[in-house]
C-alpha positions as CSV (number, residue, x, y, z in Angstrom):
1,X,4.1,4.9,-30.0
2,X,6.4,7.4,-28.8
3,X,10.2,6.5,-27.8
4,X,9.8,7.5,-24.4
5,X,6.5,5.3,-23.6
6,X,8.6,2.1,-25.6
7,X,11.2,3.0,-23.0
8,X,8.4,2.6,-19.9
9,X,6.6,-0.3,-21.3
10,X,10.0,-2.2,-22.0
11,X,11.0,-1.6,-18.8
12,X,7.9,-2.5,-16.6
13,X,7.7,-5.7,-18.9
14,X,10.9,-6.3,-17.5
15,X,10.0,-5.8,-14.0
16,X,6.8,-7.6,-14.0
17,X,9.2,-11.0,-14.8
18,X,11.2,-10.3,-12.2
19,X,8.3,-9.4,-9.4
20,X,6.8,-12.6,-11.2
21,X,10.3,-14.5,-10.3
22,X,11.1,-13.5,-6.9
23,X,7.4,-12.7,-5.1
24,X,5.9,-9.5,-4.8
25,X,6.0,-8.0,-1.0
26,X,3.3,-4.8,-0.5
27,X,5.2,-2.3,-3.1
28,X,3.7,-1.5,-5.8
29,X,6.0,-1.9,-9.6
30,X,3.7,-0.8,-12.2
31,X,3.8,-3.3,-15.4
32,X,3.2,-4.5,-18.8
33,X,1.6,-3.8,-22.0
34,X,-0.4,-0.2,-22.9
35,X,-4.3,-0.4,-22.7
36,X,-5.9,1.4,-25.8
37,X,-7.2,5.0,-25.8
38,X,-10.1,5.6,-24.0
39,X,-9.8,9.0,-24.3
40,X,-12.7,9.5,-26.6
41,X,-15.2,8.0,-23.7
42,X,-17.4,10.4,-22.4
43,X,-16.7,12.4,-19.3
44,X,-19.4,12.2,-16.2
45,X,-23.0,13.7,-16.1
46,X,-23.6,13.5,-12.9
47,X,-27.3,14.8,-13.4
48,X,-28.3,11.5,-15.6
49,X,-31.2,9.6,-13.2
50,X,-29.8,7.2,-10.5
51,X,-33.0,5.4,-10.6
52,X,-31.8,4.2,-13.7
53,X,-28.6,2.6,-12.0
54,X,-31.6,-0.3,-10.4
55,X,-29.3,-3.6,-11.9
56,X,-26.5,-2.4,-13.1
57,X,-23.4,-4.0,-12.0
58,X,-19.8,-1.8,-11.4
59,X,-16.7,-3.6,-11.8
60,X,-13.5,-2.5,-9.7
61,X,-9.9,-3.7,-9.9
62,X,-8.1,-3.2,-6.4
63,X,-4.1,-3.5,-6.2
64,X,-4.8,-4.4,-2.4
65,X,-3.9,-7.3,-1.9
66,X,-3.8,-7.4,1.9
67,X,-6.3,-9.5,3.4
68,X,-7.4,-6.8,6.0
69,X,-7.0,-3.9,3.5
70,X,-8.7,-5.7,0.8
71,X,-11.8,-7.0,3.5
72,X,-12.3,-3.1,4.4
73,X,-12.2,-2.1,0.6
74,X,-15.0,-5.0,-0.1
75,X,-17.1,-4.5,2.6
76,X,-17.7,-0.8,1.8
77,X,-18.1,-1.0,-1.9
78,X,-21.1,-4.1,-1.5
79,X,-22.4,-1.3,1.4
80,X,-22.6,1.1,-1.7
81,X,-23.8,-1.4,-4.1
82,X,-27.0,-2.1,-2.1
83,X,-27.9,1.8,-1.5
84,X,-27.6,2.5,-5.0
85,X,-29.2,-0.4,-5.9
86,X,-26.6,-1.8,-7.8
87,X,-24.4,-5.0,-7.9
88,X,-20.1,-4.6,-7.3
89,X,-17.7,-7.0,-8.7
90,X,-14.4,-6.6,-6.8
91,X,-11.0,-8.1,-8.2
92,X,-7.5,-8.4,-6.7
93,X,-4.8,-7.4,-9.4
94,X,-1.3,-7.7,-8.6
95,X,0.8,-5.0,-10.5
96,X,2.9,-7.7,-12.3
97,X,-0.8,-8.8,-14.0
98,X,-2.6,-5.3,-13.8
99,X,-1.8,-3.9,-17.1
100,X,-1.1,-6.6,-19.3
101,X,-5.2,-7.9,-18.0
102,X,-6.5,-4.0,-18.7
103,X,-5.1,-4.5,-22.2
104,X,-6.8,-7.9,-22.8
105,X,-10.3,-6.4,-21.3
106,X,-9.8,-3.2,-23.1
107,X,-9.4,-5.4,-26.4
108,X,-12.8,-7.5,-25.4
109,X,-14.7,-4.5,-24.7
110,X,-14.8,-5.4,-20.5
111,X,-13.1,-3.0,-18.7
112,X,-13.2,-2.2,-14.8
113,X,-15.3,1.0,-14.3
114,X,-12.8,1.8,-11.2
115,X,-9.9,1.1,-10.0
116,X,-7.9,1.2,-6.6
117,X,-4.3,2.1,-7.6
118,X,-0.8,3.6,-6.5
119,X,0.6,6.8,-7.5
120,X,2.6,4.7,-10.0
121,X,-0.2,2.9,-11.4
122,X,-1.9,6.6,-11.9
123,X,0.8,7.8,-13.6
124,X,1.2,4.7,-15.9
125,X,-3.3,5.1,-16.8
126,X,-3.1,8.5,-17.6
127,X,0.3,8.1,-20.1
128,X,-1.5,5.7,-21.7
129,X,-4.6,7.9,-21.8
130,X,-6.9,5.0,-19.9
131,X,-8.7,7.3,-17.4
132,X,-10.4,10.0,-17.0
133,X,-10.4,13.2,-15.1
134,X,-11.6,13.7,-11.4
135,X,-12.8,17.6,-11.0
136,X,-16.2,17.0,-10.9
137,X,-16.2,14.0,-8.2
138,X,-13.6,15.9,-6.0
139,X,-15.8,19.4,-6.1
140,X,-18.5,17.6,-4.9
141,X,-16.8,16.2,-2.1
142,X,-14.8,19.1,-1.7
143,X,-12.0,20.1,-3.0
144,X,-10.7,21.9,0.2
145,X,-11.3,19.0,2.2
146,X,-7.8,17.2,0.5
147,X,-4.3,17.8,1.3
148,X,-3.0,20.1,-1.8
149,X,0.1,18.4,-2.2
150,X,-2.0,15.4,-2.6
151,X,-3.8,16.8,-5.4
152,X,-0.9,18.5,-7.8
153,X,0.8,15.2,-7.4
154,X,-2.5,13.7,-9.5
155,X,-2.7,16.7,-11.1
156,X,-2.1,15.7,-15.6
157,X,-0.8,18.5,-17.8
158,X,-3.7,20.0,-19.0
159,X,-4.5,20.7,-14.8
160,X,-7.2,18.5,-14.6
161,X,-6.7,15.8,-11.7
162,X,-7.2,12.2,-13.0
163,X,-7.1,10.6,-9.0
164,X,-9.4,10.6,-6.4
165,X,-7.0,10.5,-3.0
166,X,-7.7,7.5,-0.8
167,X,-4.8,7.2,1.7
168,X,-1.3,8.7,1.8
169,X,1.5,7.2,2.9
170,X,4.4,9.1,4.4
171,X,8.1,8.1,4.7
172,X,10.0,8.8,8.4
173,X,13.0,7.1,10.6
174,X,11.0,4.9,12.6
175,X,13.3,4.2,15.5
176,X,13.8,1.9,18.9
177,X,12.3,4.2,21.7
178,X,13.3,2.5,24.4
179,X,17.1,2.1,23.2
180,X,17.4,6.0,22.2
181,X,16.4,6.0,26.7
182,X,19.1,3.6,27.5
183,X,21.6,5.7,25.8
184,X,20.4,9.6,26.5
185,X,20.1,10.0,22.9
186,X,18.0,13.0,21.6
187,X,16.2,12.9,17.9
188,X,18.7,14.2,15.4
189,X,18.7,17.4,13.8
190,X,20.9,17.3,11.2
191,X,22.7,14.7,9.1
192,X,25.7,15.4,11.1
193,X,23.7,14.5,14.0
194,X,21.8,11.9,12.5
195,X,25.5,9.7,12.0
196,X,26.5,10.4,14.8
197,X,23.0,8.8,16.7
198,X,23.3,6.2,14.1
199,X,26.9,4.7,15.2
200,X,26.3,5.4,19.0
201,X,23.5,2.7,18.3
202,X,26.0,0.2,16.9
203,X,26.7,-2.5,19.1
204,X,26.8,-6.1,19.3
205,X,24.2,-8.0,17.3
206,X,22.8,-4.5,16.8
207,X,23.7,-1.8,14.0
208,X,22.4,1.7,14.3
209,X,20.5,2.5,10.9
210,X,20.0,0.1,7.7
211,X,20.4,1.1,4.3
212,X,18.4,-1.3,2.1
213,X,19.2,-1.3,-1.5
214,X,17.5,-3.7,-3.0
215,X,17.1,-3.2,-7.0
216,X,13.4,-3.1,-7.5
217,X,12.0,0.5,-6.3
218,X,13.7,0.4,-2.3
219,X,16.9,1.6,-3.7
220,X,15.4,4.2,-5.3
221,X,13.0,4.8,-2.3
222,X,15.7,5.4,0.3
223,X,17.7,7.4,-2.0
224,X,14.7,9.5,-3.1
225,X,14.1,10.7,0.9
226,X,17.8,11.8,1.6
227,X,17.3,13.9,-1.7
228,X,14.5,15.4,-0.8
229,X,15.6,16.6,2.7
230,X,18.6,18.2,0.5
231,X,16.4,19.6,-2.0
232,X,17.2,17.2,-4.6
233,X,14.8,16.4,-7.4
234,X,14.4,14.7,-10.3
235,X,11.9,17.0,-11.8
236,X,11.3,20.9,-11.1
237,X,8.5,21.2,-9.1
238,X,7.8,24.5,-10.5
239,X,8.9,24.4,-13.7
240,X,7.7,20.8,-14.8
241,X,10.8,19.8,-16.7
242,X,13.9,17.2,-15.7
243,X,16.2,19.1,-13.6
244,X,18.2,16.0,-12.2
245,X,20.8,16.7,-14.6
246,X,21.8,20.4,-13.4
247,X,21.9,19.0,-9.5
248,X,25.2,16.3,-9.7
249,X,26.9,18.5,-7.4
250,X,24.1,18.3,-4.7
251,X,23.2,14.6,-5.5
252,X,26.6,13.5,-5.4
253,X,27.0,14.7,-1.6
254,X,23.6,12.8,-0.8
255,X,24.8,9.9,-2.8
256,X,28.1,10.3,-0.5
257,X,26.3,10.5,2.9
258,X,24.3,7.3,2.1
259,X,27.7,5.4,1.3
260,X,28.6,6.7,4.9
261,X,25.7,5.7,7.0
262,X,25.6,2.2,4.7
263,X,29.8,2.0,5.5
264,X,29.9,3.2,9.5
265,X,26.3,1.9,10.4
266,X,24.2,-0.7,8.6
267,X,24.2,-4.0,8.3
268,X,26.7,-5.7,5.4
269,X,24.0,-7.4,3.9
270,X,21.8,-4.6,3.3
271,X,22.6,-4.0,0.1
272,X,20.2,-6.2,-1.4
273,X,17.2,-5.7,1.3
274,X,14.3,-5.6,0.3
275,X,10.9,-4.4,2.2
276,X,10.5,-7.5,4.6
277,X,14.1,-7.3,5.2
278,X,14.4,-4.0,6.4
279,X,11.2,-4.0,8.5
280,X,11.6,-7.2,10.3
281,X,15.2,-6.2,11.3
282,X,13.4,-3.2,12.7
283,X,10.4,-4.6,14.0
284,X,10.7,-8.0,14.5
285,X,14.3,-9.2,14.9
286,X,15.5,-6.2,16.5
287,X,18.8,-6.3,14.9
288,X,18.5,-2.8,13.9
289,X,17.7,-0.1,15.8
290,X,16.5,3.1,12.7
291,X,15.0,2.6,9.3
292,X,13.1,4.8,7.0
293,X,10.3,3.2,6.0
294,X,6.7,4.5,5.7
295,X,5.2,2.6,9.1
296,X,4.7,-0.5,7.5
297,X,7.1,-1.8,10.7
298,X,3.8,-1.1,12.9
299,X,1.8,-4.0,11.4
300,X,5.1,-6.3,11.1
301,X,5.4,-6.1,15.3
302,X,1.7,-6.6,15.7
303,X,1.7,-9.6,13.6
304,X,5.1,-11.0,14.6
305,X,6.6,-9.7,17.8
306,X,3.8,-7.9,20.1
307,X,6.6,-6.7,22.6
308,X,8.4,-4.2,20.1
309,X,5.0,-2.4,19.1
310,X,5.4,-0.2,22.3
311,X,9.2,0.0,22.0
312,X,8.7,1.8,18.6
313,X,8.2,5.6,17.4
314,X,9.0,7.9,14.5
315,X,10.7,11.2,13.1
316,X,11.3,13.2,10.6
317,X,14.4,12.5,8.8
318,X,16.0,16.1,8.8
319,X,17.6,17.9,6.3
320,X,21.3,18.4,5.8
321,X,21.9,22.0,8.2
322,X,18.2,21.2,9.8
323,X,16.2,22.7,7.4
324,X,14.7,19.8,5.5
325,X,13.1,21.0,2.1
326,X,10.7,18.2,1.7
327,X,9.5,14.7,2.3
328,X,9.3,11.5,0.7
329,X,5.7,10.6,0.1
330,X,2.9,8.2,-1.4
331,X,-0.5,6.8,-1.2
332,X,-3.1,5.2,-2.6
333,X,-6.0,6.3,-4.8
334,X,-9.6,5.8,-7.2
335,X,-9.1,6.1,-11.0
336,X,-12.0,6.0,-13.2
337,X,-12.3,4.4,-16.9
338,X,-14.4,7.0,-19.3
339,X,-17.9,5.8,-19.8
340,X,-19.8,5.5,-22.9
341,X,-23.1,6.6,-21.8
342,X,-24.3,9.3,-19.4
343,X,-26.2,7.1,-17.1
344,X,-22.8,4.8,-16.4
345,X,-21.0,8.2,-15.7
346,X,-23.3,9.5,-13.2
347,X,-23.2,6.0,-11.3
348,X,-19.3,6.1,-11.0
349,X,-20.0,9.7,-10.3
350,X,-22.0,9.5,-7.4
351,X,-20.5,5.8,-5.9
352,X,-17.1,7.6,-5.8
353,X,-18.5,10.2,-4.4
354,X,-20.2,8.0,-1.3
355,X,-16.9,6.5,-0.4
356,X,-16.2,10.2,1.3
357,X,-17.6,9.9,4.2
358,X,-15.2,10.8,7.9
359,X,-16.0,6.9,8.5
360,X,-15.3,5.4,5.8
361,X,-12.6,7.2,4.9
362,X,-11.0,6.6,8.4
363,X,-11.9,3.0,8.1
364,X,-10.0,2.6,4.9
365,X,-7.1,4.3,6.0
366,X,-7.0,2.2,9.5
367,X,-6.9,-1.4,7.8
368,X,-3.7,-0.7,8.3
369,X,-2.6,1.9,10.7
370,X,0.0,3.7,10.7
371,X,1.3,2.7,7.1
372,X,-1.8,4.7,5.8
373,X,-3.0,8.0,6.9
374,X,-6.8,9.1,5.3
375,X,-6.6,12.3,2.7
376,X,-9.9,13.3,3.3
377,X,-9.9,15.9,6.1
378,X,-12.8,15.2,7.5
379,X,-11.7,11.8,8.6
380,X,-8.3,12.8,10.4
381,X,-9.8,12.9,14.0
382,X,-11.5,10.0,13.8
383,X,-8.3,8.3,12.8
384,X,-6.7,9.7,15.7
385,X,-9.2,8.1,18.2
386,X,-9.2,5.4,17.0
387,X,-7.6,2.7,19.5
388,X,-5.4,1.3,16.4
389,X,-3.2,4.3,17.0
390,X,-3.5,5.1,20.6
391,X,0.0,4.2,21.4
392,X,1.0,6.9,18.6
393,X,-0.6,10.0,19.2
394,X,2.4,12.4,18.5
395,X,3.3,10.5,15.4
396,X,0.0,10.6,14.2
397,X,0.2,14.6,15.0
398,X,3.3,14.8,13.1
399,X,2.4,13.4,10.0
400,X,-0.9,14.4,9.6
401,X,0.5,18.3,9.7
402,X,3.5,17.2,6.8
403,X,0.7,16.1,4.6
404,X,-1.1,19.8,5.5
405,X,2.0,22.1,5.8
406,X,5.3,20.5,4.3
407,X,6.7,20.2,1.1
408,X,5.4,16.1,-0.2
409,X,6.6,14.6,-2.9
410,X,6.6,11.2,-5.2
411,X,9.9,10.6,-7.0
412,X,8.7,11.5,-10.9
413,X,5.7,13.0,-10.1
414,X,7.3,16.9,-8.3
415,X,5.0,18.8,-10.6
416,X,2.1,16.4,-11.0
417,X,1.5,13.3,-13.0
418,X,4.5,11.8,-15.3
419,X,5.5,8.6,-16.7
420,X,8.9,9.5,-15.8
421,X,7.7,7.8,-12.0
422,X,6.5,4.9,-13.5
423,X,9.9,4.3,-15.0
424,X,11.8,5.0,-12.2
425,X,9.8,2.4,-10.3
426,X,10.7,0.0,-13.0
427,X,14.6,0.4,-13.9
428,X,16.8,-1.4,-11.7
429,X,19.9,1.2,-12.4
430,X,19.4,2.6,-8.8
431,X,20.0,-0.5,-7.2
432,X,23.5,-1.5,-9.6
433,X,24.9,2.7,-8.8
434,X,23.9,3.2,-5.4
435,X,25.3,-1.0,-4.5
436,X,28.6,-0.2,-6.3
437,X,29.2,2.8,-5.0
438,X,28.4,0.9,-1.4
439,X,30.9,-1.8,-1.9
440,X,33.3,0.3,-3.6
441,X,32.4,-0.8,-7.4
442,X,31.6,2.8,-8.0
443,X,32.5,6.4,-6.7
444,X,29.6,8.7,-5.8
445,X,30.3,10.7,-9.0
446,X,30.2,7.4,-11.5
447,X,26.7,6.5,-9.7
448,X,25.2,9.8,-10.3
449,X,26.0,9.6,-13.7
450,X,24.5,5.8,-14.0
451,X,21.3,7.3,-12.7
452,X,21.3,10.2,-14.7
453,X,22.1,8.7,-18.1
454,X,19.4,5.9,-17.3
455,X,16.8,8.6,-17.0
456,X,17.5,10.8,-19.3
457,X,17.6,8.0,-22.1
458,X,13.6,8.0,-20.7
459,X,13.4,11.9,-20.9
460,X,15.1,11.8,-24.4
């Protein structure tokens, strides 16, 4: 085992037991143990007989948890199952289980023929060599019919794409409408702008714009979207290779502009926010008037306060002079285990396949609206109609074309698949740097260097 996959398992052992401790919210921390090589599976035929798939049964792990997510996901694959003729077994696997139970199974010889996973999860899979490659399922659906960002970001190092695209997932300031009214305020342009809309929102009981830090991946997830409207990466998106390390200059003067909007507009305590945090001050609470999140603060108003669903709208976070370089991105997506015979590769094959249709696609993506936008195409303007997003028809507009025409990226993954994201999702040094230099523990140089050193120890 290679230093640098000790390094990821280590740490996402470590972050399972503390997921474990504290209570998972809808993030996703990939985990645990390393699955033996499957590698030397067969590949799909997808010309072997489906009249030979009559009682076969297909087992599929889903990290959807979400009742209304996971009811969707079950309800389509059983739909499936009985046109091919086939029985589906659909699990739940939390990420702090997910790869500590594929090792077990792997070890018994009964491993899920699919599974329903995160970028991070992807990245962990194909590391570990545990999946296969895509090609053949996405040609046949059609390979112009997915956003392209969305593809290089599966995309492994040989160029074959080991992820079938479900949903994507795309991170803006979603923002109090009807208190950007009371005050005249206009949508920001720059980060110049952006401060200054963010303390003329401060007022009593109310602060402008929150900065949650909370150790397990949001630190790293708000910090990743201000460096991508900068142009900060952590890998080349061209080149393939770490590149953090030659940008301190330009990620100390992000680092230094989140200490700012933390210091002159968010709330004390949101340092150690996590996801719930943030959104229900948002959404719910109303203690808070801008957040980045990735419209997850949609389904928190529906559930728990009705009134504020209206109230609420999004933009783009802009870059620094008001040309923003890229966006902060993620999504969901189908990973395949190799098969040992032809006939059990053409049956993943062609289920896979079947999933693509503009309704089920749409209907996927709409369990929960707004925090999931479909990748297939075909199925955007039937996500539009759908009464689900009515109130947000220029949102939807908005982020549709970033998936089609901006720069999208997943922190890790800027030239395609990487364990390097994996990691990041796992190491708690963004939250300790970007707290410290918050409170004052730290300068914005010293927390650069904290991160730096933490991932190049990984890259080393």
């Amino acid at each position: 085992m290679t230093k640098k996959l000790t390094s990821l398992l280590l740490a996402v052992v470590l972050v399972a037991l503390t997921l474990t401790a504290c209570g998972p919210e809808s993030a996703d921390p990939p985990v645990s143990e390393k699955p033996e090589d499957l590698s030397s599976a067969q590949t799909p035929d997808a010309s072997a007989d489906s009249a030979s798939y009559e009682g076969q049964n297909l087992v599929i792990w889903t990290n959807l948890t979400a009742d209304a997510q996971y009811e969707v996901l079950n309800k389509q694959f059983n739909e499936l199952g009985a046109e091919l003729g086939v029985t589906v077994t659909v699990e739940k696997v939390s990420f702090n289980e997910m790869y500590g139970k594929l090792a077990t199974a792997v070890s018994s010889g009964d491993v899920p023929d699919i599974m329903h996973t995160n970028f991070g999860g992807t990245a962990y899979l194909y590391e570990t060599e545990s999946i296969m490659p895509m090609d053949d399922v996405i040609n046949d659906i059609g390979a112009g019919d997915f956003s392209d960002a969305y593809l290089r970001v599966l995309t492994g190092k040989d160029g074959k794409i080991y992820g079938l695209p479900d949903w994507a997932m795309h991170t803006s300031v979603w923002y109090r409408k009807d208190l950007f009214a009371e005050k005249n305020l206009k949508v920001p342009t720059t980060w110049a702008e952006f401060l200054t809309t963010a303390e003329a929102l401060n007022s009593d009981g109310m602060k402008g714009f929150n900065v949650p830090l909370d150790s397990v991946q949001v630190a790293a997830q708000t910090f990743y979207e201000m460096m991508c409207s900068a142009g900060v990466y952590f890998i080349d998106p061209e080149t393939g290779e770490y590149c953090f390390d030659e940008e301190k200059e330009k990620a100390v003067e992000v680092i230094d502009y989140l200490v700012e909007l933390y210091r002159k507009a968010s709330p004390a305590g949101s340092l150690a926010w996590s996801w719930g945090d943030y959104r229900n001050a948002l959404s719910v609470t109303g203690t808070v008037a801008m957040s980045l999140d990735m419209g997850a603060v949609i389904g928190n108003a529906q559930s728990n306060a009705p009134e504020m669903v209206e109230k609420l709208g999004c933009f783009d976070f802009p870059g620094v002079d008001g040309n923003k370089a890229a966006s902060f991105g993620s999504g969901y997506c189908f990973v395949a285990v190799p098969q040992t015979d032809d006939a059990r590769s053409a049956l993943v094959h062609d289920f896979l396949t079947a999933l693509y249709t503009p309704e089920r696609a749409a209907e996927r993506a709409l369990s929960r609206p707004m925090f999931a936008f479909p990748s297939y195409k075909p199925a955007f303007e039937r996500y539009r109609a759908s009464d689900k997003v009515a109130l947000f028809q220029d949102e939807v507009n908005y982020i549709l074309d970033a998936y089609e025409n901006g720069a999208w990226y997943w922190y890790g993954m800027e030239a395609g698949l990487n364990g390097l994201s994996a990691y990041i999702e796992s190491t708690g040094i963004f939250g300790e740097a970007l707290q410290g230099a918050c409170d004052g523990t730290y300068t914005a140089e010293q927390a650069y260097d904290l991160i730096n050193e933490d991932l190049m120890s990984y890259e080393s």
